[in-house]
C-alpha positions, 0 to 999 in steps of 0.5 A: 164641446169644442168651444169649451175644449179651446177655452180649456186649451187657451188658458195659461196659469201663473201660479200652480200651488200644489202640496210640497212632498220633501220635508227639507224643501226651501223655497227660495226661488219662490221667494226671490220671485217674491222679493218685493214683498219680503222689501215690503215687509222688511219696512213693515217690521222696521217701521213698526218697532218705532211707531208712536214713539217719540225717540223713533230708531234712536232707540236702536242706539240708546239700548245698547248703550243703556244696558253696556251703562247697567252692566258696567254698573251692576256686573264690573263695578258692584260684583267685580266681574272682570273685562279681561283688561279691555275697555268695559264699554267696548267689552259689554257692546261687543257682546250686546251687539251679537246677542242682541240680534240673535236674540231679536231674531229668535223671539220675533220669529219663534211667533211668526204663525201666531202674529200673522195669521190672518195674513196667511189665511187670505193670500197665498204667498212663501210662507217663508219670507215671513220669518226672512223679512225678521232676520233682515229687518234685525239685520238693519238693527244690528248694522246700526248697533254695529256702526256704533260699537266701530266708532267707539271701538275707533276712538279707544283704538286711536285716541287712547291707550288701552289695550287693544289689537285687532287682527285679521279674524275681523274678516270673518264678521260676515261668517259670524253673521250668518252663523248667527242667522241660521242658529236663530232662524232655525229655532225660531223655525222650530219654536213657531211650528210647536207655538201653533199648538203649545201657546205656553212656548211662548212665555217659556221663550222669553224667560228661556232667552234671558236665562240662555244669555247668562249662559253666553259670555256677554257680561263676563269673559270665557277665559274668567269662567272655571273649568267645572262649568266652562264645559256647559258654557262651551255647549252654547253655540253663540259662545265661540261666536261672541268670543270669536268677535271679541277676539277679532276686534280687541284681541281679547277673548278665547278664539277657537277653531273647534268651537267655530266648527261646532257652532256651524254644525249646529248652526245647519242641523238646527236649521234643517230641522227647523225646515222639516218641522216649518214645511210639516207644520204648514200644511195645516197650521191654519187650523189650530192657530 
């Protein structure tokens, strides 16, 4: 009895996985503990996207510009939606640039349970960093997206006579970035916890998120929209986001205060719902994915 009771005694464990109790619990100390594995799978989820492909992460660049070529094609030239006087290239890359990423964001994360769960049912990990790994591997695509915007945004500011004047509301882009984060992170959170039960989410996702960028003042101005429907168009939280951004680089757009602080509010709520929903549903996901 005594030689068992020592070893009892000598032993030392370096991880006590125990059931959490608080719904709004964020474990972001255990994932800083594991943030060699959230790099790993940051350039897991990068390397991925372009694997067997022969352009690679060209194609971070050539989507963008492919679908500002289509937009300016279909939407300005064809249909006559205005730019609100600013360069068409520079209008339709602003908003892709942002819905791009939040978009990315939501579909990749709102799937996170289902695309992983063999990974969650052999080793105990944070189950969090999953859907992180996505916002920061997006995070990547969008500093790239975003690098090729700022040339082109340099060269109709320098080399042309166009109508732009950025201001100081630039210093807000990583306030924007965030914002955007959050918001997708959240209903992604959302999205997979309910996908572990209902697959048809999934396919309501993505038709839902090509329908919600129409509703989003990507290919047309806020200030072209009437007033009847302006009001629906306002409640999209990435509306001020996207207006904000245009606003700060090229001086056109609707900058407002009030739907900033709307964005951000939803931005916590839907993130904070996300949490409760995420940490319920993770106790016993593995039996229904």
């Amino acid at each position: 009895m005594s030689g068992k009771a020592t070893s009892t005694a000598a032993e030392h464990w370096t991880e006590i996985i125990s059931p959490k109790t608080n719904m709004f619990h964020l474990p972001l100390k255990e994932v800083w503990r594991y943030r060699d594995l959230l790099f790993l799978l940051v350039r897991r989820e990068y390397v991925a996207s372009y694997k067997q492909t022969i352009l690679g992460p060209i194609w971070v660049l050539l989507q963008p510009l492919l679908t500002s070529l289509m937009f300016i094609i279909v939407f300005s030239r064809i249909a006559g939606i205005g730019t609100d006087g600013v360069p068409e290239w520079l209008f339709y890359l602003a908003g892709l640039t942002l819905w791009n990423y939040f978009a990315e964001c939501l579909n990749k994360t709102a799937t996170v349970f289902k695309d992983n769960a063999t990974i969650f049912g052999k080793v105990y990990f944070p189950r969090l960093i999953m859907p992180l790994s996505i916002i920061v591997a997006n995070f990547i695509r969008f500093g790239i997206q975003f690098l090729l915007f700022l040339v082109i945004w340099l060269y109709y500011l320098f080399f042309t006579d166009s109508a732009i004047q950025p201001n100081w509301v630039i210093l807000l882009l990583p306030f924007f970035i965030c914002l955007m984060g959050a918001l997708s992170l959240g209903m992604g959170l959302i999205i997979s916890s309910l996908t572990t039960k209902y697959r048809d989410l999934i396919f309501l996702l993505t038709f839902g998120v090509q329908l919600l960028m129409y509703a989003t003042p990507v290919i047309y101005p806020l200030s072209g929209m009437g007033e009847k429907y302006k009001i629906f168009i306002l409640a999209n939280p990435m509306t001020s986001v996207i207006e904000a951004f245009r606003y700060s680089f090229l001086g056109s757009g609707v900058l407002s205060w009030a739907g900033l602080v709307y964005s951000f509010v939803c931005s916590i709520v839907v993130l904070a719902v996300g949490a409760i929903v995420f940490n319920k549903v993770e106790k016993g996901f593995m039996d229904t994915v």
